[in-house]
C-alpha positions in Angstrom: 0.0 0.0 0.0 1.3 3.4 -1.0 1.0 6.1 1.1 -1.2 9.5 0.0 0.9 12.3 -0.9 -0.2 16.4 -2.2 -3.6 15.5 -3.6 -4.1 16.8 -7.3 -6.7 19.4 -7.4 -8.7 19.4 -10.6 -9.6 22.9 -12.0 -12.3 23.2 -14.4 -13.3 26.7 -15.8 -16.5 27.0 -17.5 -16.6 30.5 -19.6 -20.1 31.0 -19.8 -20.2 30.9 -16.2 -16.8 32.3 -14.7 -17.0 29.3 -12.4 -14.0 27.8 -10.8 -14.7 24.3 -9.6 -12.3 22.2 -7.8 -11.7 18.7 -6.2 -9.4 19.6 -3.5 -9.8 20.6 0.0 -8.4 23.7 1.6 -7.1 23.9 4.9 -7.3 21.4 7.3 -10.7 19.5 9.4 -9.9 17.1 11.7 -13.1 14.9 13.1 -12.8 13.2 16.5 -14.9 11.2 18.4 -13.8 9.5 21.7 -15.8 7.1 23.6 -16.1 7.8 27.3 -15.9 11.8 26.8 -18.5 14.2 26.6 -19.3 17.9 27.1 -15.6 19.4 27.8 -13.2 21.1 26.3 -9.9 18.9 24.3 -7.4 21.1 22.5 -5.2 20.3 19.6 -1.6 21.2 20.3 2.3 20.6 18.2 5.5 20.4 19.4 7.9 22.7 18.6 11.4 22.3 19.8 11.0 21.0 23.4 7.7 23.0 23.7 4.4 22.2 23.1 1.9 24.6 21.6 -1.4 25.7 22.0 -3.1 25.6 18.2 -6.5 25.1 18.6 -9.8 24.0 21.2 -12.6 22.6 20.6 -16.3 21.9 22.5 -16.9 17.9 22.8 -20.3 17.3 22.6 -23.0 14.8 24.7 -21.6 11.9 22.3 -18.0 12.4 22.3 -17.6 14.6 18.8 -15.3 17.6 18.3 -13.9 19.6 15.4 -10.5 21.3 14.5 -10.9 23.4 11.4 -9.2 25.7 9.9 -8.8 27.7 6.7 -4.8 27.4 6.5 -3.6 23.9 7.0 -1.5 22.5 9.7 2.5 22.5 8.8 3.4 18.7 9.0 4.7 17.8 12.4 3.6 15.2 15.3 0.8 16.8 16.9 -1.3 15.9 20.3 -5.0 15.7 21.1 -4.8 17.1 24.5 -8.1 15.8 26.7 -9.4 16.8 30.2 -6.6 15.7 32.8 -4.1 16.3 31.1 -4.3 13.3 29.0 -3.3 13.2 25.1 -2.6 10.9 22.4 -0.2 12.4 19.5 -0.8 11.7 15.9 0.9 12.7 12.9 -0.4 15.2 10.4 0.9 15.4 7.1 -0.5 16.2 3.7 -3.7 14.7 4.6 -5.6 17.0 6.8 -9.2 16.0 6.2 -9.5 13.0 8.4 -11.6 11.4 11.2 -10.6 9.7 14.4 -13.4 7.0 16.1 -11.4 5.8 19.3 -12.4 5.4 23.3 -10.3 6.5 26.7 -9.5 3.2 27.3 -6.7 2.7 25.1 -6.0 5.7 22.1 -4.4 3.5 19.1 -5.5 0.0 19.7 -9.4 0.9 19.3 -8.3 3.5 16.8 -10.5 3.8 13.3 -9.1 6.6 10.9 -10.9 7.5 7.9 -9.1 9.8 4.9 -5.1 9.4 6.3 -3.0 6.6 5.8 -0.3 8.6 7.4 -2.9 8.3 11.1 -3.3 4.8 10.5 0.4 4.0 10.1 1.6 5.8 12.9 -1.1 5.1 15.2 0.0 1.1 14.6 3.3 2.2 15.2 2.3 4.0 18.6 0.4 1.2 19.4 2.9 -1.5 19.5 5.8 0.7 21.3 3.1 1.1 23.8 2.6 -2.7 23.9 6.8 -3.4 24.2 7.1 -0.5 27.3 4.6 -2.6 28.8 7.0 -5.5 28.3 9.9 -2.9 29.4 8.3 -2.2 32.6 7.6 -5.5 33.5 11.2 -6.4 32.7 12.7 -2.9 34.5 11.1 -4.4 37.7 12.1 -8.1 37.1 15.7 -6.8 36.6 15.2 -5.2 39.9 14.1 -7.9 41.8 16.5 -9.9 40.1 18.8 -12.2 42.7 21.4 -13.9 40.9 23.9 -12.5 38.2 21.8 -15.3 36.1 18.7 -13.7 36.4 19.9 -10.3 35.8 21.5 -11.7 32.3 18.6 -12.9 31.3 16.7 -10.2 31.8 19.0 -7.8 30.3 18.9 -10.3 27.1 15.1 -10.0 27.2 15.6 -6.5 27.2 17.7 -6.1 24.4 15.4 -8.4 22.1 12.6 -5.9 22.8 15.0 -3.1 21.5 15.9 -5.1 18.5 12.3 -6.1 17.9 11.4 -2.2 18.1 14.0 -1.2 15.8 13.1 -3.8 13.1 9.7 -2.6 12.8 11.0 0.8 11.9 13.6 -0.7 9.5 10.8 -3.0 8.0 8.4 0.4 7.6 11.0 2.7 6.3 11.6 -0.1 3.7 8.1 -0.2 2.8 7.2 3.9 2.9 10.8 4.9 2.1 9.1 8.5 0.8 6.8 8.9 4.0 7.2 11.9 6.9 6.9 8.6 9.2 9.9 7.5 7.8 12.2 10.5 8.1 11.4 10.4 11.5 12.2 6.8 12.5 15.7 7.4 10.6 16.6 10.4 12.5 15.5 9.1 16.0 18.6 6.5 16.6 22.2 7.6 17.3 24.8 6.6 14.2 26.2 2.6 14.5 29.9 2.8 15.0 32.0 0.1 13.0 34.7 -1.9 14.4 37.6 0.5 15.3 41.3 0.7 13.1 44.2 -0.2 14.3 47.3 1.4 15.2 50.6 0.5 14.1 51.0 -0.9 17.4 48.4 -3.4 16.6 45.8 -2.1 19.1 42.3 -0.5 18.9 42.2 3.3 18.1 40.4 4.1 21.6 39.6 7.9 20.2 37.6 6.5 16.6 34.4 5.2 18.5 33.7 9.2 20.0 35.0 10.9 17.1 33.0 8.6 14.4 30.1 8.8 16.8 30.5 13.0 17.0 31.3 13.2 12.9 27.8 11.3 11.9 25.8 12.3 15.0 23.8 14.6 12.2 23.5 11.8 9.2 20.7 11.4 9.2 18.7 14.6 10.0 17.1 16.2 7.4 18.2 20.0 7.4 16.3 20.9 4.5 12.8 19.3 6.1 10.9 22.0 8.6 8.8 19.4 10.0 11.3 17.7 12.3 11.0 21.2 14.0 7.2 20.0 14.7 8.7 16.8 16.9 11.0 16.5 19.5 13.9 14.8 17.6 15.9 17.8 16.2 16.1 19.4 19.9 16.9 16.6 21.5 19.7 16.4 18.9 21.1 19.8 19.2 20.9 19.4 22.9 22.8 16.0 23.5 25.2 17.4 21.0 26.4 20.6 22.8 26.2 19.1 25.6 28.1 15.9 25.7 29.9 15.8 22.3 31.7 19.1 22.2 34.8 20.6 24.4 33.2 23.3 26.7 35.9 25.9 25.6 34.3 28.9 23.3 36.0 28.3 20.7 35.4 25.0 19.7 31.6 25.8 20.5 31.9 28.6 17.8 33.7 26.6 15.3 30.9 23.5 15.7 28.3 26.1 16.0 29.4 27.5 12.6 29.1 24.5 11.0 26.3 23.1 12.4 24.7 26.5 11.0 25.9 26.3 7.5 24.0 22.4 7.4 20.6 24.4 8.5 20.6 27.0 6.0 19.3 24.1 4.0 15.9 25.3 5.4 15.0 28.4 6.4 12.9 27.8 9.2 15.0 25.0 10.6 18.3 27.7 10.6 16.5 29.9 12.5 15.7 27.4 14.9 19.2 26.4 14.9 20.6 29.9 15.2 18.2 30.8 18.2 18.7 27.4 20.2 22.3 27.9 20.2 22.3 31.4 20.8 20.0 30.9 24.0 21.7 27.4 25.3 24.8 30.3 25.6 23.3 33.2 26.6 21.8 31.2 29.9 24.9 28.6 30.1 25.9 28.2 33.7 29.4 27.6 32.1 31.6 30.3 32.8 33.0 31.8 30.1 30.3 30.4 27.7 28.6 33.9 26.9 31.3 34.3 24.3 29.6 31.8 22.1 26.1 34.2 22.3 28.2 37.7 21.5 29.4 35.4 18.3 26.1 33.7 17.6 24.0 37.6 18.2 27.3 39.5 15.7 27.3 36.8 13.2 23.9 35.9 12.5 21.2 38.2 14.2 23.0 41.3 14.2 24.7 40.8 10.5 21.6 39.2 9.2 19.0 41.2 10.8 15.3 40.7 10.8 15.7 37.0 8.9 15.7 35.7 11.8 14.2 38.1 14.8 11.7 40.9 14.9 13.0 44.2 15.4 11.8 43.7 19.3 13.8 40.6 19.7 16.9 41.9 17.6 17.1 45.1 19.5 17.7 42.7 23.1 19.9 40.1 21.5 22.1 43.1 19.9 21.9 45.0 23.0 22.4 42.4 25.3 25.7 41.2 22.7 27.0 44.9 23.0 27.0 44.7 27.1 28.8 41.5 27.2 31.1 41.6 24.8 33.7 43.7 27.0 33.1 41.5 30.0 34.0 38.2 28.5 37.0 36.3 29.7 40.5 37.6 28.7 39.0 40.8 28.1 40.6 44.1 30.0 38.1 45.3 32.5 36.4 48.6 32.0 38.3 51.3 34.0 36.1 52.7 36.7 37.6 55.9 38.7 35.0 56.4 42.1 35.8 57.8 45.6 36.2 56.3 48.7 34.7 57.3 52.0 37.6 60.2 52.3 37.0 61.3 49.1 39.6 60.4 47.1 39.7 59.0 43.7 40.4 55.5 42.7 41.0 54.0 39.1 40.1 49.9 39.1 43.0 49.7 35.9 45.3 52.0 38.1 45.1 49.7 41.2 48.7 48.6 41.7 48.7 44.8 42.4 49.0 40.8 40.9 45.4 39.8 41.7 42.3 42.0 41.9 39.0 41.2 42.9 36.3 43.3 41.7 33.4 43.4 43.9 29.7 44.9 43.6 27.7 45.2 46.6 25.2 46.4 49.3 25.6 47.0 52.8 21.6 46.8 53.0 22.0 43.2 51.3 21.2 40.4 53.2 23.2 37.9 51.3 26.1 40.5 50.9 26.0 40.6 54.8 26.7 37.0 55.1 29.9 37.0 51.5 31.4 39.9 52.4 33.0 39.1 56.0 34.3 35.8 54.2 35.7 37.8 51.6 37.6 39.8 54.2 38.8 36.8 55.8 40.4 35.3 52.3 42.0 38.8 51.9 43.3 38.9 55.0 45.0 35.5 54.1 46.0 36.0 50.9 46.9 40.3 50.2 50.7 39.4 50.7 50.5 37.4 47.5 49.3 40.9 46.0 45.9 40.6 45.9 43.8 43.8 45.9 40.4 43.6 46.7 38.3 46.8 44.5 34.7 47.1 46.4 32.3 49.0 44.5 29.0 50.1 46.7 26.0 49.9 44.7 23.6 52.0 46.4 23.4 55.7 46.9 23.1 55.6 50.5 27.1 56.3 51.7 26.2 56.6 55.1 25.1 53.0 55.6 28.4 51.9 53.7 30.8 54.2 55.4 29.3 53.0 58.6 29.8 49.3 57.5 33.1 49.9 56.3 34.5 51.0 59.9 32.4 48.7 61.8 34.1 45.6 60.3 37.3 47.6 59.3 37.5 46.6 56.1 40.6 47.5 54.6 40.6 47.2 51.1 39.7 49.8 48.2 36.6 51.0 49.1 34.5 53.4 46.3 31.4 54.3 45.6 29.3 56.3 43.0 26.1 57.7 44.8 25.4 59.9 41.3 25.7 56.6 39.2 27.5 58.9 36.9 30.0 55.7 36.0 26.8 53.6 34.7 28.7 50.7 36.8 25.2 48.6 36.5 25.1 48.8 32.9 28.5 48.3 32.2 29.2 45.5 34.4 26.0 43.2 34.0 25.1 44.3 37.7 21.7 42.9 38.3 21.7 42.0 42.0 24.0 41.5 44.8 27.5 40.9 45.4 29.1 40.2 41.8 32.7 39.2 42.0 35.1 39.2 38.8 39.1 38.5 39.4 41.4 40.3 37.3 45.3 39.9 36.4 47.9 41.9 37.0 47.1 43.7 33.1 43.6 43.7 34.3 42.1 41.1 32.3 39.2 39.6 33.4 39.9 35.9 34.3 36.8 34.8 36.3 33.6 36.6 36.7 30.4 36.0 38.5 31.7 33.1 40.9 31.9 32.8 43.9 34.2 33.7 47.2 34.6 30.2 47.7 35.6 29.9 44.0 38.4 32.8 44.2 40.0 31.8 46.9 40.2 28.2 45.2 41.2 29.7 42.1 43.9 31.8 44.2 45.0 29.0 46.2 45.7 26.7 43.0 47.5 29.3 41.3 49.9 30.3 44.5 50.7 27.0 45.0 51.9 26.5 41.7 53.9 29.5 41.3 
C-alpha cells in the first residue's frame, strides 16, 4: 500500500459561467470522536522544539464529537490531542488534513478507526505497538530489579535487548516499505549513528579515540536539514541538545567553530536555521558555564546582528544586539572597564590604576542580606591572601554612603573601598550588575579571568594558582 501524498486538485473553468470548480480541499478539518468523553473542552496542540503549543480547542459534545478546522492547513509535524486531565494521544499530520478519528479513553491506538489518512493509521500502529513493548519494558525494568542472581539479571537484560531489537526492526521493516513517508524521516533520525569496528594502530591495538570521534562526525547523518517538519517533533532538539552538551569541548572556541558548521548544514531550510541559530544562541546566553557567553556575543554579531530581521523581529533583535554589545567587553580575557570612584575620604580611585597581581572586583550592598553573610568571608580570604598581591576593588552599589561608610568602619574593612552615589560611571550597565554581590578577578594587566563566581571559588582559584607559582 502506498501512502497519499499532495492530492491533485482538478480545475475546471467554465466560460459561460466564470466558475471555478475544484476537487481539493483547503485547509485542514480534523473529526474526532472519543468514547467515554463528553461535554468538555480537548485542544489540539504541536511540538515545537522541546515545547508544546497551544493551536486550537474545541467543544466535545453529549456523544464524544469535536472539530478542528481551519482555513490554512496545519505545517506537518507530530501533533497531540490534549483531553481533560491532562491526558493526550499524539498523531501525525501530514498532507492529509481532512481526516476522522473514532477511538475510546480506554486505550487511544489500539481501538483507533481513521478515515481519509494513511499517514494516522500507520503511525497510530506504530504508537500502538511501542506502547505494547514498554509494557513488556516495565515488567522487565522491575524483574531486573528484583532480580537475585547475576543469572537472572543476564537474562533479563537479554530480554531486554530483544525488545530493542524487535522495536527497531519494525521501523527498518516500515521505512523499507514507505521509504518517501514523513513517518519515515522520523524513524531514521531518531537513533544515534552505528559505530563500525575501530582501526588499528601501528601498534596493533584499537584506536580508543575513533568510536567518540565517528560517533561526533555522523551524529547529524541522518537529519534532514532541509525538512521544517522535524521542527514540529521532539527529535531535532533533542539532537542539538545531547550534541552541545556531551559531544563538544566546553571551551568557546570550539563551540563557535561546531556552532558554525552546524549553521551552515541548517541553512538548508530556512525555518530549521532559525531554529538552529536561536537554540544555540540561548543554550549560551543562559549557560551556567563560565565563560560560555562568548559563544552568544558570536552567535548575536554573526547571524542576528549581520543578518537582521531574517531571523528576529525588530523587538527581539534590539535585546539580542543590545544584550551582545553589554557583554562583549566582559568576557574572559577581556581588559576590564576602567572605573575611577571615591572612597569614603573622598579620594579618587581608578580599578585599571590599582597597583597589584590579583584584583578582585566586587559589587555590593551594605543593605543586602546575602552580601552581609559574602562579604566578612571575603575579608577573611584577603586577610590571608593580600601578601600574594591581591587587591580587593569594592564597589558600593547603592546611593546611601552613610550605611556603607558605617559598614566599612564597623568591620574595618581594609581594602579599596568606592562608591558612585550619582551613578555617573553607569557601573550597573557596564558590568551586568543585576543583584548583589558580583565578583570578577582580574590579572595583574587587568584582564578579566573569572567573573560572576563565587568567594569560595576565588579563593580556590587563588590557592591553585599560588601553589603552583
Amino acid at each position: 500500500m502506498k501512502m497519499k501524498r499532495i492530492a491533485i486538485i482538478l480545475i475546471v473553468f467554465f466560460a459561460c459561467t466564470g466558475w471555478l470548480v475544484a476537487s481539493g480541499k483547503g485547509g485542514h478539518h480534523i473529526r474526532i470522536k472519543i468514547k467515554g468523553l463528553r461535554d468538555t473542552i480537548c485542544y489540539l496542540g504541536c511540538y515545537y522544539g522541546d515545547k508544546q503549543y497551544l493551536r486550537d480547542s474545541a467543544r466535545v459534545d453529549s456523544k464524544g464529537s469535536f472539530d478542528f478546522k481551519g482555513d490554512e492547513p496545519l505545517p506537518g509535524g507530530i501533533y497531540l490531542v490534549v483531553l481533560p486531565g491532562r491526558k493526550y494521544f499524539e498523531i501525525l499530520i501530514d498532507n492529509e488534513q481532512h481526516f476522522s478519528i473514532e477511538t475510546d479513553t480506554s486505550e487511544y491506538f489500539g481501538h483507533m478507526k481513521v478515515r481519509n489518512s494513511d499517514d494516522i493509521k500507520l503511525f497510530a500502529s506504530y504508537q500502538f505497538f511501542v506502547s505494547e513493548k514498554s509494557r513488556e519494558a516495565d515488567i522487565l525494568h522491575k524483574s531486573l530489579k528484583e532480580a537475585k542472581t547475576k543469572a537472572d539479571s543476564d537474562l533479563v537484560r537479554v530480554k531486554m535487548s530483544e525488545t530493542d531489537k524487535e522495536v527497531n526492526a519494525y521501523r527498518n521493516k516500515f521505512a523499507g516499505e514507505y521509504p518517501g513517508s514523513f513517518l519515515t524521516k522520523i524513524f531514521r533520525a531518531m537513533p544515534d549513528p552505528e559505530i563500525p569496528a575501530p582501526p588499528l594502530l601501528p601498534d596493533g591495538n584499537p584506536d580508543s579515540s575513533f568510536r567518540f570521534h565517528y560517533f561526533k562526525t555522523h551524529y547529524f547523518d541522518n537529519i534532514d536539514f532541509s525538512d521544517d517538519r522535524l521542527l514540529r517533533t521532539p527529535i531535532l532538539h533533542k539532537k542539538l541538545k545531547n550534541y552541545f552538551t556531551n559531544l563538544i569541548v566546553p571551551v568557546p572556541d570550539s563551540v563557535c567553530m561546531e556552532a558554525d558548521s552546524l549553521v551552515a548544514r541548517a541553512r538548508a531550510n530556512r525555518e530549521v536555521f532559525k531554529f538552529v541559530v536561536w537554540y544555540i544562541t540561548n543554550t549560551y546566553e543562559h549557560s551556567n558555564v563560565m565563560g560560555m557567553d562568548a559563544v552568544f556575543v558570536h552567535m548575536a554579531k554573526k547571524y542576528y546582528m549581520a543578518e537582521g530581521e531574517i531571523l528576529a523581529d525588530s523587538v527581539a533583535l534590539y535585546k539580542i544586539s543590545h544584550r551582545a554589545k553589554v557583554l562583549e567587553p566582559l568576557l574572559i580575557g577581556k581588559i576590564a572597564p576602567d572605573l575611577t570612584m571615591t572612597d569614603s575620604s573622598g579620594i579618587k580611585h581608578s580599578l585599571l590604576a590599582a597597583k597589584a597581581k590579583y584584583t578582585i572586583l566586587c559589587f555590593w550592598d551594605p543593605d543586602c542580606g546575602h552580601c552581609q553573610k559574602i562579604i566578612p568571608k571575603l575579608d577573611s580570604l584577603y586577610r590571608e591572601i593580600k601578601a600574594n598581591g591581591v587587591e580587593v576593588f569594592a564597589v558600593c552599589t547603592e546611593a546611601e554612603t552613610e550605611k556603607w561608610k558605617k559598614y566599612i568602619r564597623e568591620h574595618n574593612l581594609g581594602w579599596i573601598n568606592v562608591s558612585d552615589p550619582s551613578f555617573s560611571t553607569n557601573f550597573r550597565g557596564v558590568y551586568d550588575i543585576s543583584s548583589t554581590p558580583v565578583f570578577y578577578l582580574l590579572d595583574e594587566k587587568k584582564e578579566i579571568i573569572a567573573k560572576k563566581i563565587s568567594v569560595e571559588q576565588i579563593g580556590e582559584m587563588l590557592g591553585k594558582t599560588f601553589k603552583r607559582k
